[in-house]
C-alpha positions as CSV (number, residue, x, y, z in Angstrom):
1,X,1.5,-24.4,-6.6
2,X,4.4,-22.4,-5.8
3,X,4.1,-20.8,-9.7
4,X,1.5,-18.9,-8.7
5,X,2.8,-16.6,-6.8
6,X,5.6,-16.3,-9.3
7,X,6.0,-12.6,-10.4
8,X,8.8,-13.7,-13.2
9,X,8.3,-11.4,-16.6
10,X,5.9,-8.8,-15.0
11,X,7.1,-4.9,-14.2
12,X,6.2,-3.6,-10.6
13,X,5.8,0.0,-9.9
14,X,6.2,0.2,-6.1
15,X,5.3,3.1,-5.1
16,X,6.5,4.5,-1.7
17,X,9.4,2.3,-2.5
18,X,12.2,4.1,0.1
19,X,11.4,3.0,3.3
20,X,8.9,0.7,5.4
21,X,6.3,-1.2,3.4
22,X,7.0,0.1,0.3
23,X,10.8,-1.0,0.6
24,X,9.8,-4.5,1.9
25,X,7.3,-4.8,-1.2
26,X,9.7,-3.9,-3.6
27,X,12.3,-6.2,-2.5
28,X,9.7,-8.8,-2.2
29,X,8.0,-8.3,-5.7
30,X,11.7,-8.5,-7.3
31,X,12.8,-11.6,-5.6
32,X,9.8,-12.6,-6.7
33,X,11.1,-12.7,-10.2
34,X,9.5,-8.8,-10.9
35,X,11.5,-6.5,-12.8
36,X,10.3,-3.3,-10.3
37,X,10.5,0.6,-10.3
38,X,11.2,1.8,-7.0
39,X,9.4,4.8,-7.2
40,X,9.5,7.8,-4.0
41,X,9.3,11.3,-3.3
42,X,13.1,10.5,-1.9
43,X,15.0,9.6,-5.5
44,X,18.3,9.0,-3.5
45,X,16.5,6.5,-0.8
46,X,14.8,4.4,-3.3
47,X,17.7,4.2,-5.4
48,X,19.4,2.4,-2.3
49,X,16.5,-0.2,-2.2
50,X,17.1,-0.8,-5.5
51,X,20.8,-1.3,-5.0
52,X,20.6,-3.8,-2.4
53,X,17.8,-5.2,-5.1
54,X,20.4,-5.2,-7.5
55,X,23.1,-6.6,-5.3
56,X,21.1,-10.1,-5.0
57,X,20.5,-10.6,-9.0
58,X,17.3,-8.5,-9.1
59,X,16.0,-6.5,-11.7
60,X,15.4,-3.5,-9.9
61,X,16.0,0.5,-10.7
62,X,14.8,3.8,-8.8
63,X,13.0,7.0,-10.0
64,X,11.1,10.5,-8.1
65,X,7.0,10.4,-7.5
66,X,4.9,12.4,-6.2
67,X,2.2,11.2,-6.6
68,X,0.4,14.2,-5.7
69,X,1.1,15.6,-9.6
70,X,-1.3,13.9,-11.9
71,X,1.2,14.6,-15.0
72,X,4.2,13.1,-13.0
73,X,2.5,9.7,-12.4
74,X,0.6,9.2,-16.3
75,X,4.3,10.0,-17.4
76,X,6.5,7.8,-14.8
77,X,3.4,4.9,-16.1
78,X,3.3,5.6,-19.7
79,X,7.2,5.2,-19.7
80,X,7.3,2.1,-18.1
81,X,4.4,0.5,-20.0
82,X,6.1,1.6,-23.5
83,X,9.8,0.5,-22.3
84,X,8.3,-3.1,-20.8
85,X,4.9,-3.2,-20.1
86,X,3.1,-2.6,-16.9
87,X,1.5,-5.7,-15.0
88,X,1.6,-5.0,-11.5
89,X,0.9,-0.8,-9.5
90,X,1.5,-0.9,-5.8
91,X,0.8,2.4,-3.6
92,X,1.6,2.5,-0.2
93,X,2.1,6.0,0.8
94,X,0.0,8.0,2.9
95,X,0.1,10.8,5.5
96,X,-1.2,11.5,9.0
97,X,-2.3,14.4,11.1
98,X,-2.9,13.0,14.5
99,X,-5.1,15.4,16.2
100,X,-8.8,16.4,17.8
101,X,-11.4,17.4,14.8
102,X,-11.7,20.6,16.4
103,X,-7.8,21.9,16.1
104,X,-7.6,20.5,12.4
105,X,-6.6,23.9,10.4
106,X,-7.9,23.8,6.3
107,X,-3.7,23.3,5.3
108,X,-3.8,20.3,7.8
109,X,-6.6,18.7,6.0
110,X,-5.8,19.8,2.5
111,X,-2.4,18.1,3.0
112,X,-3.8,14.5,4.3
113,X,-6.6,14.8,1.6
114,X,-4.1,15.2,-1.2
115,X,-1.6,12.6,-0.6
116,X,-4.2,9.9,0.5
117,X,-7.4,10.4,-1.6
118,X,-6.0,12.8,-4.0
119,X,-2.7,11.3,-4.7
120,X,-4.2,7.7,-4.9
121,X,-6.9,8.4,-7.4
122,X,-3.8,10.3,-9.6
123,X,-2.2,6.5,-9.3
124,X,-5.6,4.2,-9.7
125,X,-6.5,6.3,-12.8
126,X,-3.6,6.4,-14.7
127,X,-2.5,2.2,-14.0
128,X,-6.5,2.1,-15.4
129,X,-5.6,4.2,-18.5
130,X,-2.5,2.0,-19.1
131,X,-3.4,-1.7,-18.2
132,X,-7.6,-1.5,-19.5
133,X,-6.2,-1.5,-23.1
134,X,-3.8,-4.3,-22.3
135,X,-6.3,-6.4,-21.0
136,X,-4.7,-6.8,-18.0
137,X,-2.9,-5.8,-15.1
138,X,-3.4,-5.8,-10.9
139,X,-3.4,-2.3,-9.2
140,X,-3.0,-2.8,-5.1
141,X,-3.6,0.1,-2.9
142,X,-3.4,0.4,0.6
143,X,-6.0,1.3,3.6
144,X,-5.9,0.5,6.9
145,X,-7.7,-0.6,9.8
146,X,-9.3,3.0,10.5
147,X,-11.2,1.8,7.1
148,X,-13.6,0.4,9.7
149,X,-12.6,1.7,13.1
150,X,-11.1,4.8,14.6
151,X,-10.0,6.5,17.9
152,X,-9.5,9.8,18.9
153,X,-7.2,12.0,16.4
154,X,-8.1,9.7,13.6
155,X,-10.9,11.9,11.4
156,X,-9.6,12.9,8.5
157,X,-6.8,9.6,7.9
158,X,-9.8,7.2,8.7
159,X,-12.3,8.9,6.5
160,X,-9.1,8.7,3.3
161,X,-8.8,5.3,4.0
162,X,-12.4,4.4,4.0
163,X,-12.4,6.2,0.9
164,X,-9.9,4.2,-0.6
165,X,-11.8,0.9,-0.3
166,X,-14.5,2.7,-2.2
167,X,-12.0,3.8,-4.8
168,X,-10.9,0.2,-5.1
169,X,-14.1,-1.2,-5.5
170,X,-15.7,1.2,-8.3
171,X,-12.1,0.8,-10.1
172,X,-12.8,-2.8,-9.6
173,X,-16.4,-2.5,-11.2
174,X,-14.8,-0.8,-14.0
175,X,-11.6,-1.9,-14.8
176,X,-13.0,-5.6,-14.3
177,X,-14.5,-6.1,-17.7
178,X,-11.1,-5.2,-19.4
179,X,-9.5,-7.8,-17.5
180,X,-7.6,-5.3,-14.6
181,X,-7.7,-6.8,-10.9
182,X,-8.0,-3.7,-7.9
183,X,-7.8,-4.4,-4.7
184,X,-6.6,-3.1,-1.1
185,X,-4.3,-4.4,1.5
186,X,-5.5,-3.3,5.1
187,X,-2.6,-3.3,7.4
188,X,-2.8,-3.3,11.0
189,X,0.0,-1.1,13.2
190,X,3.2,-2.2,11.3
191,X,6.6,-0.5,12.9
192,X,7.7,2.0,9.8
193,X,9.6,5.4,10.6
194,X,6.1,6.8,9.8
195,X,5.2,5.0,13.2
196,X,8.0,5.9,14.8
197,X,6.1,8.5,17.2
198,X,4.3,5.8,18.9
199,X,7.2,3.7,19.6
200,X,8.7,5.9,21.4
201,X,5.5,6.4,23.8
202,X,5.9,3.1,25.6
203,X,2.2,3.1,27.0
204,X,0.7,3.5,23.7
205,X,3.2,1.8,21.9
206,X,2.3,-1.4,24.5
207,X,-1.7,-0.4,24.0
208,X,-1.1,-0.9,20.7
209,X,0.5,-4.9,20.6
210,X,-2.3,-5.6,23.1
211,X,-4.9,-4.8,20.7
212,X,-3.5,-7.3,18.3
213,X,-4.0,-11.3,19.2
214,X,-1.0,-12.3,18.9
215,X,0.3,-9.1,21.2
216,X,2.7,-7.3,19.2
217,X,3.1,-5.0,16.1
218,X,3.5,-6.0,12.8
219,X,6.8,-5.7,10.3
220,X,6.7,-4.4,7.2
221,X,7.7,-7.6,5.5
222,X,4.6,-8.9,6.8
223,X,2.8,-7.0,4.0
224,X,5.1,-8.7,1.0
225,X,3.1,-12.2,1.6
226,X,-0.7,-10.0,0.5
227,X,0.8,-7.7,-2.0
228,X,2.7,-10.3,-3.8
229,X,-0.5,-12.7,-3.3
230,X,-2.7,-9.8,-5.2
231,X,-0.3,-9.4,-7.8
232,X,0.2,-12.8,-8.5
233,X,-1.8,-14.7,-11.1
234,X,-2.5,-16.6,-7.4
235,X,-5.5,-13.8,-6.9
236,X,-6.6,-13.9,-10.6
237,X,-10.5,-14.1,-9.4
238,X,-9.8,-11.5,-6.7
239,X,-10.6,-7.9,-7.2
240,X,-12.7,-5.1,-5.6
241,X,-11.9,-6.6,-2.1
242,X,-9.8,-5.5,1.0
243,X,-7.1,-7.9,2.4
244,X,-6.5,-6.7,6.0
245,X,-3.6,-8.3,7.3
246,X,-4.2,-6.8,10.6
247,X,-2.8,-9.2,13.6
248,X,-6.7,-9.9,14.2
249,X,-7.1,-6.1,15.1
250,X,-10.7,-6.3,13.7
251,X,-11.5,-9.6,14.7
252,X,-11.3,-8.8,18.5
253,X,-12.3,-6.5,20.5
254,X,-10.1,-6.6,23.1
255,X,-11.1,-5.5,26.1
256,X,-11.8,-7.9,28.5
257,X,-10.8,-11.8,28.6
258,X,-13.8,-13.5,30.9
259,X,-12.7,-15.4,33.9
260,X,-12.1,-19.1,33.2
261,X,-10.6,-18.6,29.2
């Protein structure tokens, strides 16, 4: 059983590879046996994951992407699928502007749209364009919790995330027949300098582990075991679906244990 999750002879494109769950899925998809391209905004940081990649027998190398420019990511793609195939797209970055609908100024949400709607269709549409003619291929993007629930400060990254399921379900629809698996990974709070903020406000930082059941946040290696499960040939009858790997976030409420449990 252990060969199904075996990535050996497929090329990754992890994108978001520098830091936090990108870097953990990159290292886990090449010691999985995946040659990967550590792809980032920050060419110098990814090129240190793929270092230490390199330093334990992986086949791993580094290159720029924004995925933001639509030319950028068809050509990073179209390189890597003429140089040695594609199999396996990963996108993991996305941006947040915590604060009340009312103060949101038009740059604020032009910049979250861009990156997390914008910059995610770029990547979902050009993986399509190179892996449909293939016949195959697994595209993995990432949403979140504030898919399905919010809290105050949350309006525009909630409504990019829901938006991404929806993306991943229509690419799923039409990428299916051609024999390309989409799906989402739905992580809970996971500690990545992105989250950094919060940790440093003990109250909500503590407000936070208490929502999840088992009390405390997640790590970003904790999002290797579902990415490399959806790129694996393990998940080949799973597409159009969202994996949340959330600490039971969304399975409990959390607000009140009634006397006696």
């Amino acid at each position: 059983m252990g060969g199904l999750f075996d990535l050996t002879g497929k090329t990754a494109a992890v994108i978001g590879g520098a830091s936090g769950i990108g870097e953990a899925v990159a290292l886990g998809c090449a010691r999985q046996g995946a040659r990967v391209m550590c792809l980032d905004v920050n060419e110098a940081a990814a090129g240190k994951v793929a270092a230490r990649a390199a330093s334990e027998g992986c086949a791993c190398e580094a290159g720029a992407l924004d995925i933001r420019n639509s030319a950028a990511v068809d050509a990073v793609f179209d390189r890597l699928a003429s140089q040695h195939g594609l199999d396996i797209v990963i996108c993991t970055p996305s941006i947040n502007v915590r604060k009340p609908i009312l103060k949101y100024t038009d740059d604020e949400v032009s910049r979250v749209l861009d990156v997390n709607i914008k910059g995610n269709f770029n990547v979902l549409r050009s993986a399509g364009r190179v892996m449909t003619p293939r016949k195959k291929g697994s595209i993995i993007l990432f949403s979140s919790v504030r898919s399905q629930v919010v809290e105050p400060g949350q309006s525009v990254y909630a409504a990019t995330k829901a938006a991404i399921v929806q993306m991943v379900k229509t690419a799923a629809a039409e990428f299916g027949p051609h024999g390309v698996r989409v799906n989402a990974i739905g992580p809970g709070v996971i500690e990545t300098p992105l989250t950094a903020p919060i940790k440093a406000n003990k109250d909500w930082y503590q407000a936070y582990a208490a929502k999840s059941v088992f009390n405390r946040w997640g790590q970003p290696e904790e999002m290797v075991g579902p990415s490399v499960f959806l790129a694996s040939d393990a998940a080949s009858y799973v597409t159009g679906t969202v994996l949340f790997a959330d600490g039971g976030w969304l399975a409990a409420d959390g607000r009140f244990t009634p006397p006696g449990m």
